[in-house]
py3Dmol code that shows the C-alpha trace and the ligand (Angstrom):
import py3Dmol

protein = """\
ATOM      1  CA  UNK A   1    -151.588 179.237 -42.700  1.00  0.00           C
ATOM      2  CA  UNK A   2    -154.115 178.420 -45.679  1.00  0.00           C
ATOM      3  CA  UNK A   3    -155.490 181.938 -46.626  1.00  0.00           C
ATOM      4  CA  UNK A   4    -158.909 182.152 -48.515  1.00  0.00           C
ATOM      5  CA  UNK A   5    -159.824 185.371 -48.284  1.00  0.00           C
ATOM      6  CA  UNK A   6    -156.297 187.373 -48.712  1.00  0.00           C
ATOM      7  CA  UNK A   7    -153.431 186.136 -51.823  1.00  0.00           C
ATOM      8  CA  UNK A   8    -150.342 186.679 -49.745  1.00  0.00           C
ATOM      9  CA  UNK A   9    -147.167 186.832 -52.172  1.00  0.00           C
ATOM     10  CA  UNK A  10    -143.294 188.090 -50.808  1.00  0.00           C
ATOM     11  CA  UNK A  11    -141.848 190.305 -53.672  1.00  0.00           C
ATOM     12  CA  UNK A  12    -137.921 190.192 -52.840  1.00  0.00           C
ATOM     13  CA  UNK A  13    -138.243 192.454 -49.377  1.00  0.00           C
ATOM     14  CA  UNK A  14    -142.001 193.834 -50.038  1.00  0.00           C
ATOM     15  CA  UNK A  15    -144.701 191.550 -48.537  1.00  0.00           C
ATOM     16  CA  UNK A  16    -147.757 191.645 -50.315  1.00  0.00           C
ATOM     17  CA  UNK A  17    -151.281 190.869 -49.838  1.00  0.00           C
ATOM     18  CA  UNK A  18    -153.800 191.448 -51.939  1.00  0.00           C
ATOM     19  CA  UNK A  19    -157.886 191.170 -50.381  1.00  0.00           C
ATOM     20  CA  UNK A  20    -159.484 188.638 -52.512  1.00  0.00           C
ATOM     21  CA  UNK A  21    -162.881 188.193 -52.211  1.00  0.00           C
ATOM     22  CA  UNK A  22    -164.003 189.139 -55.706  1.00  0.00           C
ATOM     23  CA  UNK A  23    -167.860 188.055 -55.360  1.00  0.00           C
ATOM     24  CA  UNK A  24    -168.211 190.796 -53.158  1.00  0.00           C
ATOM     25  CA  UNK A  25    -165.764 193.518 -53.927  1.00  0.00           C
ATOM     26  CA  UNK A  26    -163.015 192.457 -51.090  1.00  0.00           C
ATOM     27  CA  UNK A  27    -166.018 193.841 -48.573  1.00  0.00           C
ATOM     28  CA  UNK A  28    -164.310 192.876 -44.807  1.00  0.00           C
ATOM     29  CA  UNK A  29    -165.643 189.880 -42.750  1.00  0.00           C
ATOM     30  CA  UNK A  30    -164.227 188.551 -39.602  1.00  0.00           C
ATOM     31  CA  UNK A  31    -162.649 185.500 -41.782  1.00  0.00           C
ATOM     32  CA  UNK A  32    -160.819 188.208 -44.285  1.00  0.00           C
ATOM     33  CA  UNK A  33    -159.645 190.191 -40.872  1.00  0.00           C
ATOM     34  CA  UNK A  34    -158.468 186.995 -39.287  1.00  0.00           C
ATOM     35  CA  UNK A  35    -156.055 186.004 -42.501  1.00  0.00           C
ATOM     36  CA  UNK A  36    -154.972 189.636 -42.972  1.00  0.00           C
ATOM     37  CA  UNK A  37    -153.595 190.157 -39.583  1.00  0.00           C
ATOM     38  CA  UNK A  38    -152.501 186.840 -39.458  1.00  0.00           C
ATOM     39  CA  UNK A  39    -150.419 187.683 -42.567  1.00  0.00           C
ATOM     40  CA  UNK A  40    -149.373 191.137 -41.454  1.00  0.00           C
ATOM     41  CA  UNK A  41    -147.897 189.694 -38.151  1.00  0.00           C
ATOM     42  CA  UNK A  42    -146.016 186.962 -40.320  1.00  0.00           C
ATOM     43  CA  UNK A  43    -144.675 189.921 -42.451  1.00  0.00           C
ATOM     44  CA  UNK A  44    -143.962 192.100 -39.418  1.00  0.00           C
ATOM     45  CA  UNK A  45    -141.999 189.429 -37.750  1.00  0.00           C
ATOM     46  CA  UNK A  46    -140.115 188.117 -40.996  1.00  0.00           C
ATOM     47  CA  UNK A  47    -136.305 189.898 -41.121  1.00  0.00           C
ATOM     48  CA  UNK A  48    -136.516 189.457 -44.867  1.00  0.00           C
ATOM     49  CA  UNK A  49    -139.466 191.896 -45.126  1.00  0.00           C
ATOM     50  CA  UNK A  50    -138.763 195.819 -44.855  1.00  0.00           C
ATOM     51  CA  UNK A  51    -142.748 196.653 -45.931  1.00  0.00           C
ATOM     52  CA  UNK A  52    -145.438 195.498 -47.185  1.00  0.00           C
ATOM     53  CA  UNK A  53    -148.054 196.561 -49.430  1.00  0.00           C
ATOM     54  CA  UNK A  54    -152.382 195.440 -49.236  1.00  0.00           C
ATOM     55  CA  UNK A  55    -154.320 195.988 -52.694  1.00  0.00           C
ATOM     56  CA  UNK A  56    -157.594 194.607 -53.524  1.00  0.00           C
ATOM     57  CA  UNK A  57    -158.600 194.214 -57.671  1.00  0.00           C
ATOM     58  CA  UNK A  58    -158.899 196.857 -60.355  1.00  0.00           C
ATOM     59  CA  UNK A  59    -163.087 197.252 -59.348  1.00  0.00           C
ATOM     60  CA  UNK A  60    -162.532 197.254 -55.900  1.00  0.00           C
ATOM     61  CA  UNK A  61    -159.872 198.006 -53.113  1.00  0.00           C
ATOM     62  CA  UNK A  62    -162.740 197.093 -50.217  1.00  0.00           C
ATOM     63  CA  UNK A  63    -166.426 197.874 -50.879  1.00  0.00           C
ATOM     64  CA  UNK A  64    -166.546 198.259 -47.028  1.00  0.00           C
ATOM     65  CA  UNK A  65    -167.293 195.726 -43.893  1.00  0.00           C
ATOM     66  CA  UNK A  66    -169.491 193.115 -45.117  1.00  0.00           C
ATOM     67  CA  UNK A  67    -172.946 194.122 -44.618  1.00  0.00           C
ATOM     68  CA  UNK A  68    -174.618 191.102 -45.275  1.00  0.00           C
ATOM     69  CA  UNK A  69    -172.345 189.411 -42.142  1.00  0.00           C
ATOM     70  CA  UNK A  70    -173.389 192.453 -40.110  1.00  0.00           C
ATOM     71  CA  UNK A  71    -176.948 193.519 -40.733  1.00  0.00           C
ATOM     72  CA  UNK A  72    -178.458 190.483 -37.620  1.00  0.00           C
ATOM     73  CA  UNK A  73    -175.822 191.829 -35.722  1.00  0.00           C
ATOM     74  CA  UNK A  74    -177.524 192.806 -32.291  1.00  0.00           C
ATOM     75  CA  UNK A  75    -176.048 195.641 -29.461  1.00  0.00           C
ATOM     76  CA  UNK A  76    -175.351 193.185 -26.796  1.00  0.00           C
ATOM     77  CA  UNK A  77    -172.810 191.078 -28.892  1.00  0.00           C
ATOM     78  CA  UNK A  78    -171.229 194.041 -30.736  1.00  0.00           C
ATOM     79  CA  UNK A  79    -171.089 195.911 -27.412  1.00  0.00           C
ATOM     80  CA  UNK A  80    -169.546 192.719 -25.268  1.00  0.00           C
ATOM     81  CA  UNK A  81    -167.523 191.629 -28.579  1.00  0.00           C
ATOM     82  CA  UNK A  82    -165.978 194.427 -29.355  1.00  0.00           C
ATOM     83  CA  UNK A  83    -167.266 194.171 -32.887  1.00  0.00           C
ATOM     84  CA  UNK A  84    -164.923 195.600 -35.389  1.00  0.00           C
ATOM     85  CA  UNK A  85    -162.266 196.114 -32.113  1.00  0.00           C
ATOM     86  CA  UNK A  86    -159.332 193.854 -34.107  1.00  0.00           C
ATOM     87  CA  UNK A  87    -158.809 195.987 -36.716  1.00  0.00           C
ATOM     88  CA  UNK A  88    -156.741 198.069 -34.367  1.00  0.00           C
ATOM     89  CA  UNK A  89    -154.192 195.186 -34.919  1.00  0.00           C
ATOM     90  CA  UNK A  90    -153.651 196.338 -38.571  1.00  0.00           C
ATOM     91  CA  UNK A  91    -152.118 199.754 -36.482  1.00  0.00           C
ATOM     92  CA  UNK A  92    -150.177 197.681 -34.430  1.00  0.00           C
ATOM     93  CA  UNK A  93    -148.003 196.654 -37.606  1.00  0.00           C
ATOM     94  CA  UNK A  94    -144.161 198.151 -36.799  1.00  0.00           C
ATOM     95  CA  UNK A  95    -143.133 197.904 -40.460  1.00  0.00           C
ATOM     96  CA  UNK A  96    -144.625 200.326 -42.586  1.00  0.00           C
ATOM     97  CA  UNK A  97    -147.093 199.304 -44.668  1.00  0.00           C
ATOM     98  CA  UNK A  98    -148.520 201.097 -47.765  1.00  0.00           C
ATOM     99  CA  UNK A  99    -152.316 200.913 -49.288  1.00  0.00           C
ATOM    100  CA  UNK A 100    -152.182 200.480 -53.414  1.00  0.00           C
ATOM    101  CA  UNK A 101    -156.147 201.425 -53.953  1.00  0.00           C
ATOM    102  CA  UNK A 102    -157.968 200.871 -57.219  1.00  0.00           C
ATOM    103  CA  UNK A 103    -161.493 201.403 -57.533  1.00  0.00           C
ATOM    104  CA  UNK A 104    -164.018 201.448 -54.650  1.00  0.00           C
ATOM    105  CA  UNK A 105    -162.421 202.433 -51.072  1.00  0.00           C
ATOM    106  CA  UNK A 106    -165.549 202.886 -49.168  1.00  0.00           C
ATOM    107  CA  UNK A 107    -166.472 202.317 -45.361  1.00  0.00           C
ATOM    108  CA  UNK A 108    -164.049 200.567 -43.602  1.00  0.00           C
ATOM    109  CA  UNK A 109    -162.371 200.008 -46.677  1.00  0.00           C
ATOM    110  CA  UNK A 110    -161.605 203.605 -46.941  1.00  0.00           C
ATOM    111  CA  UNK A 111    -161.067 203.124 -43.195  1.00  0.00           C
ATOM    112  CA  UNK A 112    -158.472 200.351 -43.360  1.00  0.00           C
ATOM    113  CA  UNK A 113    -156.638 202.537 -46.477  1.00  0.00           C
ATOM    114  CA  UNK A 114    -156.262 205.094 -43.640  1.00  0.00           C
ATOM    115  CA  UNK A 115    -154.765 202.773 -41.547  1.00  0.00           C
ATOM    116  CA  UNK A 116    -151.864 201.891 -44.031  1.00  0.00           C
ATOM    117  CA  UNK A 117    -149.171 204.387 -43.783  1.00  0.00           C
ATOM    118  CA  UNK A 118    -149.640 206.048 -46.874  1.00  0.00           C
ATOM    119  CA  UNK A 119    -152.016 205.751 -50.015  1.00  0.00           C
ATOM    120  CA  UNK A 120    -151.363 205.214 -53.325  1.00  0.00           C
ATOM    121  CA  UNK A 121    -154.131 205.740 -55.482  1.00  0.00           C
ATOM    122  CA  UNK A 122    -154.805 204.972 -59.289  1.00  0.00           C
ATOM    123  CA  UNK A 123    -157.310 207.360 -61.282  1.00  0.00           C
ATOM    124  CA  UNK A 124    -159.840 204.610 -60.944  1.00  0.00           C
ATOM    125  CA  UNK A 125    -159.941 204.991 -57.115  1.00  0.00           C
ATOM    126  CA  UNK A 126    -163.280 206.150 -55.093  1.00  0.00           C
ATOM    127  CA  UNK A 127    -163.026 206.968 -51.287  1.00  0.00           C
ATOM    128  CA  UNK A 128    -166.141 207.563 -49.135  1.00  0.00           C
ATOM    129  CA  UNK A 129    -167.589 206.426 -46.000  1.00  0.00           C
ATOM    130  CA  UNK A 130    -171.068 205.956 -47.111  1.00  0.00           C
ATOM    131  CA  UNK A 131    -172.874 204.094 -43.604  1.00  0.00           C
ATOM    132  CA  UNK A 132    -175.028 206.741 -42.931  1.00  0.00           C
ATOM    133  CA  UNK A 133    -176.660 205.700 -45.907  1.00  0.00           C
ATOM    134  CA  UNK A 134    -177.227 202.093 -44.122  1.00  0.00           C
ATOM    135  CA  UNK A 135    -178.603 203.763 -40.811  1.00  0.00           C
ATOM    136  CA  UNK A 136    -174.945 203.615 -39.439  1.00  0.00           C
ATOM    137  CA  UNK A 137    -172.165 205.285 -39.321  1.00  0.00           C
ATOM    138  CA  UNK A 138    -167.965 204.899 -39.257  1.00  0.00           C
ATOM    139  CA  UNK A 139    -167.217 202.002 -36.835  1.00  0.00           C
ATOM    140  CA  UNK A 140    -163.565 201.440 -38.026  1.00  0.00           C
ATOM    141  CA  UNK A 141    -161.656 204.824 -37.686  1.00  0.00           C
ATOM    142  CA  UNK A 142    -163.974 207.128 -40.390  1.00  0.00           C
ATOM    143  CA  UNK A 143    -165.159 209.842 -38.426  1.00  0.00           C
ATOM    144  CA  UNK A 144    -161.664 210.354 -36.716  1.00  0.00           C
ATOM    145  CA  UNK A 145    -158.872 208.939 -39.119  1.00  0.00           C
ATOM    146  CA  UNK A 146    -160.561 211.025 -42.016  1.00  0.00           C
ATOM    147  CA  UNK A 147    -161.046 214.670 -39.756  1.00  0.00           C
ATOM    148  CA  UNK A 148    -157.467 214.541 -38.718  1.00  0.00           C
ATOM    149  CA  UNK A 149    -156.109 213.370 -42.346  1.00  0.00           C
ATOM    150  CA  UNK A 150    -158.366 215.899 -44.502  1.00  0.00           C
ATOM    151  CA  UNK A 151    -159.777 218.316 -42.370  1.00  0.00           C
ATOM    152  CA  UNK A 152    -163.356 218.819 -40.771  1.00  0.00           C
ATOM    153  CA  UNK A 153    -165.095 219.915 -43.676  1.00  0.00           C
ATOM    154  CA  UNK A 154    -164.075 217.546 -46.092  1.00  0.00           C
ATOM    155  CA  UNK A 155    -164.912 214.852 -43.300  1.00  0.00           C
ATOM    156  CA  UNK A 156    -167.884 216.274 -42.189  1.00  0.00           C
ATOM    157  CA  UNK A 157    -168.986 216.342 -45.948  1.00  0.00           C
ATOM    158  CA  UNK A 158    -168.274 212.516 -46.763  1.00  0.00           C
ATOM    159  CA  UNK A 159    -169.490 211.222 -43.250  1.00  0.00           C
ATOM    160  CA  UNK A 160    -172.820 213.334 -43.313  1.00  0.00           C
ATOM    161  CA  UNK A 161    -173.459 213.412 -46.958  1.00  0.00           C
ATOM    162  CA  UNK A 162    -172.392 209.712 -47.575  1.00  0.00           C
ATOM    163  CA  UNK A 163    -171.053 211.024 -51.115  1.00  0.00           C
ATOM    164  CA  UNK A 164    -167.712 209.271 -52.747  1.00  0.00           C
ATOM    165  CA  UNK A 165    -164.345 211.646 -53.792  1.00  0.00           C
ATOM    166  CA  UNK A 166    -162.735 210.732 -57.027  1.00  0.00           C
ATOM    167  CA  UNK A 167    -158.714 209.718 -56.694  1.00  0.00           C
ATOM    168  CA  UNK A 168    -158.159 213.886 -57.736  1.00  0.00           C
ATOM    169  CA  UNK A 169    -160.064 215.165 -54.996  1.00  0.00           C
ATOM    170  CA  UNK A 170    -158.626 213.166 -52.314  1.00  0.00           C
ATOM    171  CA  UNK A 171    -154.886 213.948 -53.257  1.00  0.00           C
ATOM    172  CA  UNK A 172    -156.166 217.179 -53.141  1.00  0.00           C
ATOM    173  CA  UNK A 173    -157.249 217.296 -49.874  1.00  0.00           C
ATOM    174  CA  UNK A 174    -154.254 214.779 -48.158  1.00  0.00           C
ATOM    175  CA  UNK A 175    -155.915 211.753 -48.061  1.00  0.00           C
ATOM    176  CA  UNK A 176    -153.979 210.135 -50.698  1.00  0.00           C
ATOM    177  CA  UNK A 177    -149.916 210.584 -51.437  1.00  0.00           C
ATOM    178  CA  UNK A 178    -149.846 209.791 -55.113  1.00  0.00           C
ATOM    179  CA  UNK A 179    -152.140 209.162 -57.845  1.00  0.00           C
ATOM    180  CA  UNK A 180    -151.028 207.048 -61.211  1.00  0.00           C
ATOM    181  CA  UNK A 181    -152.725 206.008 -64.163  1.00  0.00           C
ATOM    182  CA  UNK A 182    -154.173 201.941 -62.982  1.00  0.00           C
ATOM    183  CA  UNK A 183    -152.048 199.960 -64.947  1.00  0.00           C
ATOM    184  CA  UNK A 184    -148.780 201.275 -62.990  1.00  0.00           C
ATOM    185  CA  UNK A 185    -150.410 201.240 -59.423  1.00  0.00           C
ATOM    186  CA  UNK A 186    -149.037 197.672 -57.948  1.00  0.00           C
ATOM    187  CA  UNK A 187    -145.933 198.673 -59.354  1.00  0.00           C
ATOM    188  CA  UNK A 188    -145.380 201.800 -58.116  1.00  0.00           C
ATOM    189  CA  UNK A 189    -146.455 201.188 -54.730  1.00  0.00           C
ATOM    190  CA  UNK A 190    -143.707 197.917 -55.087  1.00  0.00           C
ATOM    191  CA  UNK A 191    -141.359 200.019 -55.730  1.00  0.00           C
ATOM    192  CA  UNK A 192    -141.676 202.621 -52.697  1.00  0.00           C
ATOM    193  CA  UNK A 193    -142.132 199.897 -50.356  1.00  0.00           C
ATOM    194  CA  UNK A 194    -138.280 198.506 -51.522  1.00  0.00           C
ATOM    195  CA  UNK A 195    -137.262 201.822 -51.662  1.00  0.00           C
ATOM    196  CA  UNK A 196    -138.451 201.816 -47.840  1.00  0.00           C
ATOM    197  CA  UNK A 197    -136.896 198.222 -47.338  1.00  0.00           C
ATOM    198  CA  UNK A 198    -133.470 198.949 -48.654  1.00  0.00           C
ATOM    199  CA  UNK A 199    -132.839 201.870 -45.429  1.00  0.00           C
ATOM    200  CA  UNK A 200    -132.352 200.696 -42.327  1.00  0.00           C
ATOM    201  CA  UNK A 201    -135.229 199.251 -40.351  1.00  0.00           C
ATOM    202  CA  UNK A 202    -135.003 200.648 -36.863  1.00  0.00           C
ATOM    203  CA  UNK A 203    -134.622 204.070 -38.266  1.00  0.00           C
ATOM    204  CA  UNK A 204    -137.452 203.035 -40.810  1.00  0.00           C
ATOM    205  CA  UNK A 205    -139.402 201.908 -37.771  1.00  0.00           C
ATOM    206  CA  UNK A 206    -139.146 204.717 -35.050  1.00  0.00           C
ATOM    207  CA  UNK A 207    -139.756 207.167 -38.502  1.00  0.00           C
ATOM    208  CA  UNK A 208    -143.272 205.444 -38.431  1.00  0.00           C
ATOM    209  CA  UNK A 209    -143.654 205.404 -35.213  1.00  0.00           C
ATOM    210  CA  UNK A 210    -142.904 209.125 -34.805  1.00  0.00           C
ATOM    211  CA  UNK A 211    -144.658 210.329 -37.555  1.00  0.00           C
ATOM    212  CA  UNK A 212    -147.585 208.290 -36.143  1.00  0.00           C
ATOM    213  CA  UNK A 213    -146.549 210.166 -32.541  1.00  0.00           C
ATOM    214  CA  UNK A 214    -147.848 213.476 -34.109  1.00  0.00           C
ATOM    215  CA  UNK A 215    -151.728 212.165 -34.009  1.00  0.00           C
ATOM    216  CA  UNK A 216    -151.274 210.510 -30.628  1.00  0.00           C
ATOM    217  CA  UNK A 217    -149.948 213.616 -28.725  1.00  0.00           C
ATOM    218  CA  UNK A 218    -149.350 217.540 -28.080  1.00  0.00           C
ATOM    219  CA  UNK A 219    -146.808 219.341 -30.533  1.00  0.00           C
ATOM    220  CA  UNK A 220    -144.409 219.880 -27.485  1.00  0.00           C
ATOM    221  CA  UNK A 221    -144.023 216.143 -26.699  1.00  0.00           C
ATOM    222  CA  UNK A 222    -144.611 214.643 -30.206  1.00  0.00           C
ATOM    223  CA  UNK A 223    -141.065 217.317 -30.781  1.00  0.00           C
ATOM    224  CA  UNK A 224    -139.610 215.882 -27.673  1.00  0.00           C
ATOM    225  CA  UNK A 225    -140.463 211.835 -28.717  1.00  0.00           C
ATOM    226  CA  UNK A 226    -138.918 212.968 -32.480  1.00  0.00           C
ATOM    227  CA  UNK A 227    -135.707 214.658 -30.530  1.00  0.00           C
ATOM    228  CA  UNK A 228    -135.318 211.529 -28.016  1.00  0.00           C
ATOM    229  CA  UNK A 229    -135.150 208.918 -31.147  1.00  0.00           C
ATOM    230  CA  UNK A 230    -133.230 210.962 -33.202  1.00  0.00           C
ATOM    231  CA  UNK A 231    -130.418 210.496 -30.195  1.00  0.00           C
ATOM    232  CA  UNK A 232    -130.982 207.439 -30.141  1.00  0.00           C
ATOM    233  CA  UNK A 233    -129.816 206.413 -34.204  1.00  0.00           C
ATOM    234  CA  UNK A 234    -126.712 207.865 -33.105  1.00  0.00           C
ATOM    235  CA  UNK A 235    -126.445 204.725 -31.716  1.00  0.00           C
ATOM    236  CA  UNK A 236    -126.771 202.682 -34.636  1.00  0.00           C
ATOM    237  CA  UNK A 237    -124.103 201.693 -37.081  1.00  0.00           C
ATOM    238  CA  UNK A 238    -126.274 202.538 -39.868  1.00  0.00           C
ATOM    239  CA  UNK A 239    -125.801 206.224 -38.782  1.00  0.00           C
ATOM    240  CA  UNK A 240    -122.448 205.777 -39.104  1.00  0.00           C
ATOM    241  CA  UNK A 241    -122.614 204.312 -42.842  1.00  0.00           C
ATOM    242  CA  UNK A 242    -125.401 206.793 -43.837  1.00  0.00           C
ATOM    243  CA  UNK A 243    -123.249 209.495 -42.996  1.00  0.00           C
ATOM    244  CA  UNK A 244    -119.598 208.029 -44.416  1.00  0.00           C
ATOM    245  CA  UNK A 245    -121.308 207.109 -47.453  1.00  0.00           C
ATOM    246  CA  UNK A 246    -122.334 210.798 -48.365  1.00  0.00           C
ATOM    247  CA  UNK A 247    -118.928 212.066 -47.009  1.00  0.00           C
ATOM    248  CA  UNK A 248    -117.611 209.495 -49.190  1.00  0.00           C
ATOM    249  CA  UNK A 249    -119.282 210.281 -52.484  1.00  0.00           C
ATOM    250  CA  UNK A 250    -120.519 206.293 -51.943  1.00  0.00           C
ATOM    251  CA  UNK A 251    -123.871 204.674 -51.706  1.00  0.00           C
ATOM    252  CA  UNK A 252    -124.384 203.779 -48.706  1.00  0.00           C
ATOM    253  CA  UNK A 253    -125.470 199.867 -47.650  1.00  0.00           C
ATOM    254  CA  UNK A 254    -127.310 199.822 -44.453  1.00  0.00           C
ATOM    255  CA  UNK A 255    -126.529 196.649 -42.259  1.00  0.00           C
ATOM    256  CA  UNK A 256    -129.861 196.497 -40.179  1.00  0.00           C
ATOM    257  CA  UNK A 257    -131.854 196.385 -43.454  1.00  0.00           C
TER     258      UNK A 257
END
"""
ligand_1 = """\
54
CAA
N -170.826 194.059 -47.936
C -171.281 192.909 -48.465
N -171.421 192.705 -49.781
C -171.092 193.718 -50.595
C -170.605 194.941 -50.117
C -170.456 195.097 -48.719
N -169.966 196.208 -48.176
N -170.367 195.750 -51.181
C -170.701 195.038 -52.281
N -171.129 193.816 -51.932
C -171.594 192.742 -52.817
C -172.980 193.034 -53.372
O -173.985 192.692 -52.459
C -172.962 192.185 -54.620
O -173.210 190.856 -54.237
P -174.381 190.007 -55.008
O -173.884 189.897 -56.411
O -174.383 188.710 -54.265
O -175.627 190.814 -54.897
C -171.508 192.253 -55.092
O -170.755 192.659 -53.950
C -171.306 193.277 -56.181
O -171.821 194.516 -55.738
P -172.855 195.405 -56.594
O -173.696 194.542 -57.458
O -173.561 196.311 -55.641
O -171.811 196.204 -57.502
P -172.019 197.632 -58.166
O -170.888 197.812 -59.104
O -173.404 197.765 -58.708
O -171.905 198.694 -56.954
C -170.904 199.628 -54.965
C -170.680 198.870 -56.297
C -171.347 201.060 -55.273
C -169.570 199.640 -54.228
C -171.984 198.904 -54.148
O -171.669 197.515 -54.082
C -172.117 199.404 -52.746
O -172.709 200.442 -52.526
N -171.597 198.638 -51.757
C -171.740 198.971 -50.357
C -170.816 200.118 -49.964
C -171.027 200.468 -48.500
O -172.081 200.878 -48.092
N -169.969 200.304 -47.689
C -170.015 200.562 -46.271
C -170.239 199.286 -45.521
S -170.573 199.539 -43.801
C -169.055 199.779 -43.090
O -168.032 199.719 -43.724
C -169.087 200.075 -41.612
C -167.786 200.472 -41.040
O -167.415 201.613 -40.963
C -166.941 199.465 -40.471
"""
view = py3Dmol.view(width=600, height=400)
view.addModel(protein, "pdb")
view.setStyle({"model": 0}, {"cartoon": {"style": "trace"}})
view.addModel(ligand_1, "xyz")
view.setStyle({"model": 1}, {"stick": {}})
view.zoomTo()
view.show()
């Protein structure tokens, strides 16, 4: 597939894609959705790739959904359309997949950073979820991706108030994993998704999976899901090596990788 909206690059086992629609600061239309889960699928389903990474430019990660594609937009269409309803297909990635955000992250690009399964942020970033101040509010995830990440204050505060957090404040409050200075950002977020790719995928998989488990469900089933799986890498003969390796004083090389 041609992609005109996303660059979509493999490095070694890390699929990349970078949101590349500079003359509007990466902001999300249906055509940029489209190409980006049409990429992460391709990624998902490739054996070669163990994760993936999405960045945008140094200004901008994602300025937010496009307003200028939205603002004709009418109820009956978004209602009987679903409007916005395929980004849940970015969640439905198995691999895990890791958000490297410079510069703006705001609406649903703040939104589809939450999405990823962790953020890495460089000094430059800027999260907020500023549609109230367009008579709107969250439609991709803001109002309940951001109160069970960072709290009901800190949500409530951004949502309401419209206001942006600097990279500091939202490592601070759990929104982000790591911050690092810009010029190390693609890099560093390269180099944990390889780190990623180089265990062994099922057990990298059902980690995601469970750890996603834990906003899905009660604490007495989200343990009982994590117990279940754990059984079941008993299973796998990467168990096996992870386990001789240390034993052996080796480094261990993981078959299903
Ligand atoms: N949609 C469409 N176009 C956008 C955009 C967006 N979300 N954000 C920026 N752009 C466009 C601008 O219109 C401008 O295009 P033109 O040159 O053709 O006018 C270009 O990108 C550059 O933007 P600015 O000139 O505004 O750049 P700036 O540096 O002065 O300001 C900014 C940067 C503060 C991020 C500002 O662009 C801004 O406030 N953008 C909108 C942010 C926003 O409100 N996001 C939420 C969108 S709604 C949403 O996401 C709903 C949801 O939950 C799904």
């Amino acid at each position: 597939m041609a992609y005109e909206n996303i660059i979509v690059e493999t490095r070694g086992p890390v699929g990349l894609i970078k949101l590349n629609r500079p003359q509007a600061l990466n902001a999300l239309n249906s055509a940029l959705l489209g190409e980006l889960n049409a990429a992460l699928a391709a990624f998902d389903a490739d054996g070669r790739i163990g994760a993936m990474v999405i960045t945008g430019s140094e200004k901008a990660f994602a300025a937010g959904a496009d307003i200028k594609e939205m603002q004709s937009l009418e109820f009956v269409d978004a209602y009987t359309k679903d409007f916005l309803g395929d980004w849940e297909k970015v969640t439905r990635i198995r691999k895990p997949i890791i958000a490297a955000v410079a510069g703006y992250a705001l609406g649903g690009g703040c939104e589809l950073a939450m999405m990823c399964d962790f953020i890495i942020a460089a000094k430059t970033a800027k999260f907020g979820q500023p549609e109230i101040t367009l008579g709107v509010m969250p439609g991709m995830g803001g109002t309940q991706r951001l109160a069970r990440f960072v709290g009901k204050a800190k949500a409530m505060d951004l949502c309401l108030t419209g206001r942006m957090m600097d990279a500091e404040e939202a490592e601070r409050c759990g929104l982000v994993a790591r911050v690092v200075p810009g010029q190390d950002l693609l890099e560093e977020a390269i180099q944990a998704a390889e780190k990623i790719a180089s265990f062994s995928q099922p057990v990298v998989m059902m980690t995601k999976e469970t750890v996603n488990r834990a906003y899905e469900t009660t604490l007495a089933e989200g343990l009982r899901f994590e117990r279940r799986l754990f059984h079941s890498m008993f299973a796998l003969e990467d168990q096996k090596e992870g386990m001789a390796a240390f034993t052996g004083k080796r480094t261990p090389y993981f078959k299903n990788r």
